[in-house]
Backbone as JSON, one array per atom type, in Angstrom:
{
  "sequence": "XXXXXXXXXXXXXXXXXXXXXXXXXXXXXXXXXXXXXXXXXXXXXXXXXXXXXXXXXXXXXXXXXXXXXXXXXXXXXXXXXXXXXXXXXXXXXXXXXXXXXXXXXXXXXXXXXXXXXXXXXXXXXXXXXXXXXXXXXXXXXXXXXXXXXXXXXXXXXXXXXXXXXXXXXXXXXXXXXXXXXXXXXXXXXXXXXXXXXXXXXXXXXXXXXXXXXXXXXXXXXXXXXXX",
  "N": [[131.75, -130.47, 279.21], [129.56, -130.06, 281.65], [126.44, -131.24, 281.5], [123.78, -131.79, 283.69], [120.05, -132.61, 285.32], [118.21, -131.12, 286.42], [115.26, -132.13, 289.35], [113.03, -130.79, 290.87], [111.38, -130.97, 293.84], [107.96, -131.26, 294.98], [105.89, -131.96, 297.55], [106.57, -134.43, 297.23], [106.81, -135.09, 294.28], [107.65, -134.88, 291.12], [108.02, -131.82, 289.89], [106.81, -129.5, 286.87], [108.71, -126.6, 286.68], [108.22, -123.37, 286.14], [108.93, -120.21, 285.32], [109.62, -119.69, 288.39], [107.41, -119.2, 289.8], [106.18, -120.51, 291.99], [103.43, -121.15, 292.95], [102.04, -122.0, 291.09], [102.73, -124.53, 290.09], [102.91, -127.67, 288.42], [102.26, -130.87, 288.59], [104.65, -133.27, 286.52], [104.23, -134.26, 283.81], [105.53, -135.72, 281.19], [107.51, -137.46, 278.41], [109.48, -138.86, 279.68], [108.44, -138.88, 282.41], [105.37, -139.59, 283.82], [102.51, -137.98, 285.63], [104.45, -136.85, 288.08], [106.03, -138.84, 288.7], [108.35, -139.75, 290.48], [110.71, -141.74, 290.82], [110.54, -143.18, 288.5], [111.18, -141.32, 286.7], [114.05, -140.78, 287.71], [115.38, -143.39, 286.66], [114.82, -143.49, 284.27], [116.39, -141.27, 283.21], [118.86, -141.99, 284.35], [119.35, -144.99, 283.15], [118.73, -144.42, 280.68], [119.46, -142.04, 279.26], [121.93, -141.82, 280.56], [122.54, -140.62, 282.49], [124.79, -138.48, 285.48], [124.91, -137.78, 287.44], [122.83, -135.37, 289.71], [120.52, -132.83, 290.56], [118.52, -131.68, 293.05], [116.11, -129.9, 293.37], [114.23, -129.41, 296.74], [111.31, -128.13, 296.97], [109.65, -127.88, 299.03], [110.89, -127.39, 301.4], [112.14, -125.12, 300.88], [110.14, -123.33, 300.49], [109.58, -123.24, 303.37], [107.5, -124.96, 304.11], [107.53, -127.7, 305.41], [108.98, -130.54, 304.11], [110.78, -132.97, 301.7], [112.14, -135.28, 302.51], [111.95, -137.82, 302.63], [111.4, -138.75, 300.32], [113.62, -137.93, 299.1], [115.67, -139.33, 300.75], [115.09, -142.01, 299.68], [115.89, -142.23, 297.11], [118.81, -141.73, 297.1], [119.22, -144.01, 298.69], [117.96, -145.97, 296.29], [119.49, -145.05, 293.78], [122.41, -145.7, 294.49], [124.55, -145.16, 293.03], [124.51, -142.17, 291.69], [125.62, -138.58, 292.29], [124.45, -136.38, 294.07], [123.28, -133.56, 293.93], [121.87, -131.16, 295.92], [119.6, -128.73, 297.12], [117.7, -127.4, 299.65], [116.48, -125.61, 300.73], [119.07, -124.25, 302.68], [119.51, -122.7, 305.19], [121.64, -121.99, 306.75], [125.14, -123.15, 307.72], [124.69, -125.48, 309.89], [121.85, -126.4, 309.13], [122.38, -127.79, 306.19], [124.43, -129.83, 307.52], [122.73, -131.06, 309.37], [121.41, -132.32, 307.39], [122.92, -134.21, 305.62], [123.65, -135.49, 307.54], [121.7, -137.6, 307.79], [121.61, -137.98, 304.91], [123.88, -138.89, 301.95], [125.51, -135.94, 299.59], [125.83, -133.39, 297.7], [125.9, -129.92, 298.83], [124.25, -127.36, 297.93], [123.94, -123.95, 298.45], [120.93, -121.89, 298.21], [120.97, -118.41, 297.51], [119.09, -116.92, 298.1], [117.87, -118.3, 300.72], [119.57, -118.29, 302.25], [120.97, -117.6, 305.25], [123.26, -116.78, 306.8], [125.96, -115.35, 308.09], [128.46, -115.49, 308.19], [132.16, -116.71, 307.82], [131.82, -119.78, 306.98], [133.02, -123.77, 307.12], [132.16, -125.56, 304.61], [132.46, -128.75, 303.19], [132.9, -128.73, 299.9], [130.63, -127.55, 298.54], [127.73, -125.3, 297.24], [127.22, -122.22, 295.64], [124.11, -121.19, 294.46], [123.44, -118.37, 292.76], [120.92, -116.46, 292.91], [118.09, -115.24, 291.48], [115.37, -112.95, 290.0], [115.53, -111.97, 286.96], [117.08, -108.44, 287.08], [117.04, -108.88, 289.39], [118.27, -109.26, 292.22], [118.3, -112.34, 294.67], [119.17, -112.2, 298.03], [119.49, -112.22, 300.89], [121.72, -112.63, 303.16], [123.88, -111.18, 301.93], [125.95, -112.82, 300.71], [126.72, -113.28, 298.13], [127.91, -111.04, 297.28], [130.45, -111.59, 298.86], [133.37, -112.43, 298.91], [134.91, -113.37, 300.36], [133.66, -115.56, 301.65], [131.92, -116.74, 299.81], [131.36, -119.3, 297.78], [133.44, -121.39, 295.61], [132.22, -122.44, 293.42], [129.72, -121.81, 291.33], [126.27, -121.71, 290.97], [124.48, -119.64, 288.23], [121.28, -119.1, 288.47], [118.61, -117.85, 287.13], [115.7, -116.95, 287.85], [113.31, -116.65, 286.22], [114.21, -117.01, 283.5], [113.48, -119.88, 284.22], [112.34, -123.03, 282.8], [111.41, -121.54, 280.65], [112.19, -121.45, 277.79], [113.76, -120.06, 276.41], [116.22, -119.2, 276.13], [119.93, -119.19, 277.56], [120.9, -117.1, 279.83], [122.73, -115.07, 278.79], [124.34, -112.77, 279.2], [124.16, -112.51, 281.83], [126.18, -114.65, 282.3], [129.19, -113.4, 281.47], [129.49, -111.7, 282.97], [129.55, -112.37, 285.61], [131.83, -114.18, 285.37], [133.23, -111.97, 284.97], [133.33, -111.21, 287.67], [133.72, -113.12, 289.37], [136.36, -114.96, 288.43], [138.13, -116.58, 288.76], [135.88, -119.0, 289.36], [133.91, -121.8, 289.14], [131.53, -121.55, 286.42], [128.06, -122.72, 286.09], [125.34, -122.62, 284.26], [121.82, -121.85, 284.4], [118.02, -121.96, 283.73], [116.09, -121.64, 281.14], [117.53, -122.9, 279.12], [117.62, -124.16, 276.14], [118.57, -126.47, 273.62], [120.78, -128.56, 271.97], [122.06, -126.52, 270.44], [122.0, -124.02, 272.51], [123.57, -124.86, 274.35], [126.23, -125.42, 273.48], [126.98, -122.77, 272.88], [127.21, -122.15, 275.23], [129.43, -123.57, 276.3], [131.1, -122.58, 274.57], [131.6, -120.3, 275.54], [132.47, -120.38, 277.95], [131.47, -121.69, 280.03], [131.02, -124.2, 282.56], [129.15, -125.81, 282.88], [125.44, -127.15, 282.72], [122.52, -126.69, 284.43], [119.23, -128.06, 283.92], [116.19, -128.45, 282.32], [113.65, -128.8, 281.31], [114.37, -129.26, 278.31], [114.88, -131.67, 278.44], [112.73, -133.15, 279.23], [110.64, -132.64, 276.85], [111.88, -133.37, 274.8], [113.78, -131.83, 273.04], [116.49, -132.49, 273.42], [118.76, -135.1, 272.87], [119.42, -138.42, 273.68], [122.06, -138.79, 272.33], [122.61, -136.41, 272.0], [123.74, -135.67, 274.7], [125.85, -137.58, 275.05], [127.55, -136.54, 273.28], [128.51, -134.26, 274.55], [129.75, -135.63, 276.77]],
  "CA": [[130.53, -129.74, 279.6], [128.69, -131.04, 282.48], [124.98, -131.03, 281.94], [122.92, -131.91, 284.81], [118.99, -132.85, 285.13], [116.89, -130.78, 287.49], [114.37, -132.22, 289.36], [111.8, -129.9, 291.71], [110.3, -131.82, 294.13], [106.8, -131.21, 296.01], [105.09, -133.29, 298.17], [106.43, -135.95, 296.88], [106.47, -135.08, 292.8], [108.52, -133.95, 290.52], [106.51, -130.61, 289.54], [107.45, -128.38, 285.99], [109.18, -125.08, 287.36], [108.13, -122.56, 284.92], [109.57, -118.71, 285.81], [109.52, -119.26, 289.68], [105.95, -118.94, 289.74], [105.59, -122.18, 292.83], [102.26, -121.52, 293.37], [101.41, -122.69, 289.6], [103.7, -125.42, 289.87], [101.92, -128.74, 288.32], [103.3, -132.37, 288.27], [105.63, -133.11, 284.84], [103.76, -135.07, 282.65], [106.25, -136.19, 279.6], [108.02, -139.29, 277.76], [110.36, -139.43, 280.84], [108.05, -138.42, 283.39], [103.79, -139.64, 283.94], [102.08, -137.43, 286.79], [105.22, -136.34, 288.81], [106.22, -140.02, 289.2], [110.01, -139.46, 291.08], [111.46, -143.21, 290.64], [110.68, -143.56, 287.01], [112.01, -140.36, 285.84], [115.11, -141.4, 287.68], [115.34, -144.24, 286.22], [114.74, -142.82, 282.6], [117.64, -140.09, 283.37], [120.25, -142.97, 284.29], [119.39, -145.85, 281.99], [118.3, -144.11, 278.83], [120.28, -141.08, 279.39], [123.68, -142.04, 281.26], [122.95, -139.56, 283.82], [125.25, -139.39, 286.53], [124.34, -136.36, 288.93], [121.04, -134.83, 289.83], [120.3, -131.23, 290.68], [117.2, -131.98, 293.38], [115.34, -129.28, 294.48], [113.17, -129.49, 297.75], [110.76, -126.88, 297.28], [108.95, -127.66, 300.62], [111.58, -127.18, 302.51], [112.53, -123.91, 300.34], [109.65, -122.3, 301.23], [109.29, -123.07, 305.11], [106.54, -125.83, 304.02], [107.88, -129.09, 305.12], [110.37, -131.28, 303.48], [110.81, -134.14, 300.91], [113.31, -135.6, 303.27], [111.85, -139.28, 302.24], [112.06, -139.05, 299.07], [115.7, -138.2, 299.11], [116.44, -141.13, 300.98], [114.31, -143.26, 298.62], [116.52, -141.73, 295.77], [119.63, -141.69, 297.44], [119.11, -145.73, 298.49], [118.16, -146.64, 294.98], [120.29, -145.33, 292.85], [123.6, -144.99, 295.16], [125.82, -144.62, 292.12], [124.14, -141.19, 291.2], [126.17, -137.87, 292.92], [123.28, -135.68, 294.15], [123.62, -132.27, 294.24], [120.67, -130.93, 296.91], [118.59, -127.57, 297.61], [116.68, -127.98, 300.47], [116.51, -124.31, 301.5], [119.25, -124.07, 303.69], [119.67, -121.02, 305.73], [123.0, -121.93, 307.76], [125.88, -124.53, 307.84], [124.13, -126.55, 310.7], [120.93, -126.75, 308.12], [123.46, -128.68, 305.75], [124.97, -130.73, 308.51], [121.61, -131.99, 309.91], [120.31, -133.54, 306.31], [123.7, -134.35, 305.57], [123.52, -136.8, 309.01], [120.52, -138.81, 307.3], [122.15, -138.77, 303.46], [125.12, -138.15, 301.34], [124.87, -135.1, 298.43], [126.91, -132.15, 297.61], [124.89, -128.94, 299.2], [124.01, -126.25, 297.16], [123.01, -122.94, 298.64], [120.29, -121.1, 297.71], [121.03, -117.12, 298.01], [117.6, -116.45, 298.33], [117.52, -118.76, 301.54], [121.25, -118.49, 302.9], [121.11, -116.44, 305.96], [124.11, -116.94, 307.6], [126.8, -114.29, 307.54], [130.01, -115.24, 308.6], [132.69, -117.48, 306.43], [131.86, -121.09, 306.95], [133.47, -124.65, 306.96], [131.65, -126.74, 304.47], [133.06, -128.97, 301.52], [132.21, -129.15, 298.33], [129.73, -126.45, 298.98], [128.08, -124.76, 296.03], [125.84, -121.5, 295.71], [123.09, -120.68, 293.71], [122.74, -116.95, 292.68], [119.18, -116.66, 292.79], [117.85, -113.71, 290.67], [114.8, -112.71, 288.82], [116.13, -110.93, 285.79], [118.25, -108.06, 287.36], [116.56, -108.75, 290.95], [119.46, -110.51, 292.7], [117.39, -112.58, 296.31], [120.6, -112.44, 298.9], [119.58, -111.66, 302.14], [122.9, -112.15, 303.73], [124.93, -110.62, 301.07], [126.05, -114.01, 300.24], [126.94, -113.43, 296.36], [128.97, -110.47, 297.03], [131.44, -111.75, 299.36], [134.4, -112.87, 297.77], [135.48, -114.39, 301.51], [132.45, -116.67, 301.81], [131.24, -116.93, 298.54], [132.07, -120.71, 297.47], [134.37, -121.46, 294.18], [131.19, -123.22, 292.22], [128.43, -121.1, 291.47], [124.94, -121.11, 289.67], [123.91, -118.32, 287.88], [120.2, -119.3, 288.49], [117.74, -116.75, 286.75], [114.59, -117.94, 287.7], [112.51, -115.63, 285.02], [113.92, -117.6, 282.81], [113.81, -121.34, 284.25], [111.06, -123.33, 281.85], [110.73, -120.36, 279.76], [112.86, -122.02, 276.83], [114.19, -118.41, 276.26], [117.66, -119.23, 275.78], [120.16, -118.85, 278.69], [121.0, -115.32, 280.27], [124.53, -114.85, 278.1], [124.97, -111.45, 280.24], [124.91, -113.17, 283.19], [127.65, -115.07, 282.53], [129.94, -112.55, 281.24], [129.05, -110.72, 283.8], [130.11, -113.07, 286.45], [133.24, -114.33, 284.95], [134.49, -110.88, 285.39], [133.12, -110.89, 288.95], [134.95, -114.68, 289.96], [137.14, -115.1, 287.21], [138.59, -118.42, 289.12], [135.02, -119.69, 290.01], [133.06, -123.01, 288.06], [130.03, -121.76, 286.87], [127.21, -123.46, 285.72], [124.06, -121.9, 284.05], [120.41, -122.47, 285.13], [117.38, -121.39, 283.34], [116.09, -121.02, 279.96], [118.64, -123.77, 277.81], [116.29, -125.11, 274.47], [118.61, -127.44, 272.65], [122.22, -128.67, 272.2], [123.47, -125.36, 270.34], [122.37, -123.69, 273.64], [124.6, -125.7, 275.18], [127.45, -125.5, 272.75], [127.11, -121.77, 272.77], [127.47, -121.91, 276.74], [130.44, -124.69, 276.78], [132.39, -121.91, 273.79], [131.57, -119.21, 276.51], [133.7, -120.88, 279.16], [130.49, -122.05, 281.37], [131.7, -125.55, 283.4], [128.0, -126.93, 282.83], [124.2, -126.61, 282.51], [121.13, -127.54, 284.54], [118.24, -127.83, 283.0], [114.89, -130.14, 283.06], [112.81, -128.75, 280.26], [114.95, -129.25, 277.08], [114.84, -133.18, 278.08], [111.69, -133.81, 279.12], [110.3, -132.26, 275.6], [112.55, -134.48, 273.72], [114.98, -131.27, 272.46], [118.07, -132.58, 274.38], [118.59, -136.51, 273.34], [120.65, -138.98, 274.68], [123.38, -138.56, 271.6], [123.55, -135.11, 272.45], [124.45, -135.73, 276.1], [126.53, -137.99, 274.8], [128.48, -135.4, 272.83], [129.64, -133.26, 275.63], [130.55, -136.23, 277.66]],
  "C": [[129.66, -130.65, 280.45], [127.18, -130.9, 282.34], [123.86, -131.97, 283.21], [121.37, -132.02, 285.27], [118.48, -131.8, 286.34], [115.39, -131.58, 287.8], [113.36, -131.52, 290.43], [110.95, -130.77, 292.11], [109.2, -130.74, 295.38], [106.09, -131.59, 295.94], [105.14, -134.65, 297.43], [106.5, -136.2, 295.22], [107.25, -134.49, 292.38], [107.77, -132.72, 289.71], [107.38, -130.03, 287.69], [107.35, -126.91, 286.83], [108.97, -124.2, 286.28], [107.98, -120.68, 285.9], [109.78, -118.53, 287.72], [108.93, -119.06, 290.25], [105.65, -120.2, 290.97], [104.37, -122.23, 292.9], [101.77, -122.53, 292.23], [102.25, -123.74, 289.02], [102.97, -127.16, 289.82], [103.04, -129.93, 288.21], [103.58, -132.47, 286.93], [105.24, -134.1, 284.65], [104.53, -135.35, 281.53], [106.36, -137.27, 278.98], [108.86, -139.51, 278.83], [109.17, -139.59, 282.17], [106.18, -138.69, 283.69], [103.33, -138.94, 285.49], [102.99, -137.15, 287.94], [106.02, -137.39, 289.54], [107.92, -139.56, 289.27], [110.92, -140.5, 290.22], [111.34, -143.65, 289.55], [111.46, -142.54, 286.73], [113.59, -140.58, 286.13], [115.91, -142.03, 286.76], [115.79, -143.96, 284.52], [116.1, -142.46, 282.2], [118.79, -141.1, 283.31], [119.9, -143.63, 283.76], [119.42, -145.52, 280.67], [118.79, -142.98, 279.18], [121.85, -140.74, 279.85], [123.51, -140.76, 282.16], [123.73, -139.86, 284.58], [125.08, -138.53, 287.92], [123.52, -135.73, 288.24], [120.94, -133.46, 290.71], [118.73, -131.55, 291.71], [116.94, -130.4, 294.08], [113.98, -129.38, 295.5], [112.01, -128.1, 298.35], [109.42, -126.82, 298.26], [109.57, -126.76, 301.56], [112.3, -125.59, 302.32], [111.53, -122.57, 300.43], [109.11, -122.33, 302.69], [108.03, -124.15, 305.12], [106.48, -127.12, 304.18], [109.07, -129.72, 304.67], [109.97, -132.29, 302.66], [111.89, -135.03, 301.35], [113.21, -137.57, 302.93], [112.19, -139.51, 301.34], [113.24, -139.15, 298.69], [116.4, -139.1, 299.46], [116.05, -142.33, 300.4], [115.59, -143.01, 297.45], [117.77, -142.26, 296.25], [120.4, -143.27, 297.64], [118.86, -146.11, 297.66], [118.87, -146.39, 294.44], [121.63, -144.34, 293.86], [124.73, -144.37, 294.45], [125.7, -143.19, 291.71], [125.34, -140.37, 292.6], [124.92, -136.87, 292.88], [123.56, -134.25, 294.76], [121.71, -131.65, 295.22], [120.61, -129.76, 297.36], [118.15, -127.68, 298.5], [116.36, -126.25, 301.59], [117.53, -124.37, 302.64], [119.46, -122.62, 304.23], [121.32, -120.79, 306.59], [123.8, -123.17, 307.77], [125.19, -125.88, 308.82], [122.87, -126.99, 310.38], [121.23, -127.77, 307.57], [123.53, -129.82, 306.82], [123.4, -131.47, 308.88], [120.67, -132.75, 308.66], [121.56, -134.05, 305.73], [124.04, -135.9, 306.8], [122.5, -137.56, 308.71], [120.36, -138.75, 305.29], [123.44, -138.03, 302.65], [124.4, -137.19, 300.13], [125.41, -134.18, 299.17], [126.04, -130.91, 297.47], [124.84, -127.85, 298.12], [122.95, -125.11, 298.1], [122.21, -122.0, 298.15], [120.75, -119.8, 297.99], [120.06, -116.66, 298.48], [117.46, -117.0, 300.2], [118.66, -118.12, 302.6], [120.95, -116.92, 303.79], [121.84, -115.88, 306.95], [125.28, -115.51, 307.38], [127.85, -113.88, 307.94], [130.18, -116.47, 307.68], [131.99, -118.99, 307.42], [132.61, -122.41, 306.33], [132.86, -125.52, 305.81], [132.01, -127.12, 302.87], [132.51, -129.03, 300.83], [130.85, -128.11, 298.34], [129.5, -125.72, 297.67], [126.65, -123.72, 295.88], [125.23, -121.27, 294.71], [122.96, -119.31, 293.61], [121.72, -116.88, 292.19], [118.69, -115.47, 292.35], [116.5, -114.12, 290.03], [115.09, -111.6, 288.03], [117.62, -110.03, 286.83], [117.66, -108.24, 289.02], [117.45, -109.73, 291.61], [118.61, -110.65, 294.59], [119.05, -112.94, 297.2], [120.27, -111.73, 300.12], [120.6, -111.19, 303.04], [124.25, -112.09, 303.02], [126.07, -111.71, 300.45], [127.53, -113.61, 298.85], [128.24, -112.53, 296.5], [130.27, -110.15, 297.68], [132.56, -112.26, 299.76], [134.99, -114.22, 299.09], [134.61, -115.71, 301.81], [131.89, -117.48, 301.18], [131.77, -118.45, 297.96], [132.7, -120.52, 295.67], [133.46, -121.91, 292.94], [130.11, -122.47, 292.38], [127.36, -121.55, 290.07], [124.29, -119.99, 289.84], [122.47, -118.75, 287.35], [119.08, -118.01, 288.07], [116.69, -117.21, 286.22], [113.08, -117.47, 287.09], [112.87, -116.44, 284.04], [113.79, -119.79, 282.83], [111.87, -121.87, 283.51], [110.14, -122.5, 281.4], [111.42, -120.85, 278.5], [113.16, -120.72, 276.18], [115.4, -118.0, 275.75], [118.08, -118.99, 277.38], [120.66, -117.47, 278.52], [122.94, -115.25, 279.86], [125.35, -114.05, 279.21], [125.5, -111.63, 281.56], [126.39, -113.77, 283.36], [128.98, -114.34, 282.33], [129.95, -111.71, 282.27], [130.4, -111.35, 285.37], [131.73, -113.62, 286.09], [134.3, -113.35, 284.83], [134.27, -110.7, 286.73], [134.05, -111.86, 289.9], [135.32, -114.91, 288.78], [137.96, -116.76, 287.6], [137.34, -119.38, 289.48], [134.56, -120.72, 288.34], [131.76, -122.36, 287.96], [129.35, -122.59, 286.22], [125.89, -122.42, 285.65], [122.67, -122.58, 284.66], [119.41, -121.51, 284.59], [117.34, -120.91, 281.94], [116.96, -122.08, 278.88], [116.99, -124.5, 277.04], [116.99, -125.79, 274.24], [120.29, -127.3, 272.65], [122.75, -127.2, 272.05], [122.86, -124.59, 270.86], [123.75, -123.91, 274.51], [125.85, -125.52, 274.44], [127.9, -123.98, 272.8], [127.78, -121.32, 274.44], [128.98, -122.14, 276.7], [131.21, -123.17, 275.93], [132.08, -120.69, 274.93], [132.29, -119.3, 277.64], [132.43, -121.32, 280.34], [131.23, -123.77, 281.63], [130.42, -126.46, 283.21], [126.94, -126.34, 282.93], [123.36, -127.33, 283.37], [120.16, -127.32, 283.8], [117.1, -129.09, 283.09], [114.1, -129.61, 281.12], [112.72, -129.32, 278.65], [114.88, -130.96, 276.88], [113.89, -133.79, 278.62], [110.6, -133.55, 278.06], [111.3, -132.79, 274.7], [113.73, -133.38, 272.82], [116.54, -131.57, 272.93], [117.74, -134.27, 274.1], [119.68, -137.08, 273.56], [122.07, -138.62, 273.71], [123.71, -137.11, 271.88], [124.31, -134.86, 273.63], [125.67, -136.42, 275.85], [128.07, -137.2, 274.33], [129.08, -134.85, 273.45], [130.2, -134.37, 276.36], [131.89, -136.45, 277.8]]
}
């Protein structure tokens, strides 16, 4: 079971994401985390956690507001051993490719953003189905086209991300009859290992999640456990 850290950056901070709500999006104050400080929480995640890949989202650049394009390369140059999985709103393969030409990290498309709409070249490539509740965001039909659609998906349901709600079961069942050969990975809503244990006996490939371990319900022996 792969679990995976989320971190949401803007302007420069790692913010708490609570339902998708950005406007009301405040810097993460915790035991990992003091005032949205980036390079400690890092830090935290791989030393006292054995992290080894990071889930970043760039929610400047996700809503047309900029970028965190420094920070990433601050991150990226300190801790090179990490595998960084990266958001950054793209809208089209040559999006990718041009932050891709100033750092390494395995793209993740948003659906919500992705507005491209022919098949594309790009490896390791991995989408996000972006939903609130049953509201699926896919402009360019993305999700439901089996030719395009990449082999690794998150089933992102961002109603429940830092709602500690549990994750969206349905979803996944759902999807596993939709790509029955695809990896998914949940997003939104995990509280505590037997979340997670309930996912892993469900056939999910892995979890992001931020909330469950910067509130101290997720500790390092439990990460440990799935490793």
């Amino acid at each position: 079971m792969n679990i995976i850290p989320v971190i949401d950056l803007l302007q420069g901070q790692a913010v708490h994401a609570i339902r998708g709500r950005r406007a009301g999006y405040r810097p993460v104050d915790s035991p990992l985390c003091r005032q949205g400080e980036v390079m400690p929480l890092i830090a935290r995640l791989y030393d006292d956690l054995g992290m080894q890949q990071l889930y970043l989202a760039d929610l400047d650049a996700i809503q047309g507001m900029g970028n965190n394009l420094l920070t990433l390369q601050t991150i990226a140059h300190t801790f090179p051993q990490l595998i960084l999985w990266v958001d950054a709103g793209f809208s089209s393969p040559a999006a990718i490719q041009a932050l891709q030409s100033q750092l390494a990290f395995r793209p993740v498309i948003g659906s919500e953003s992705w507005q491209f709409n022919r098949w594309f070249p790009v490896d390791q490539t991995i989408l996000s189905i972006d939903s609130v509740d049953d509201n699926l965001r896919d402009p360019s039909g993305i999700t439901r086209d089996s030719a395009r659609r990449p082999d690794t998906l998150i089933l992102m349901n961002l109603s429940r991300v830092g709602s500690l709600q549990g994750p969206d079961m349905e979803r996944l069942t759902c999807w596993q009859s939709v790509a029955p050969d695809a990896t998914l990975y949940m997003a939104g809503g995990v509280r505590n290992r037997s979340d997670i244990e309930k996912l892993q006996s469900a056939g999910a490939a892995g979890v992001l999640l931020a909330s469950a371990l910067h509130n101290g319900a997720l500790t390092a022996a439990d990460i440990r456990h799935f490793s």
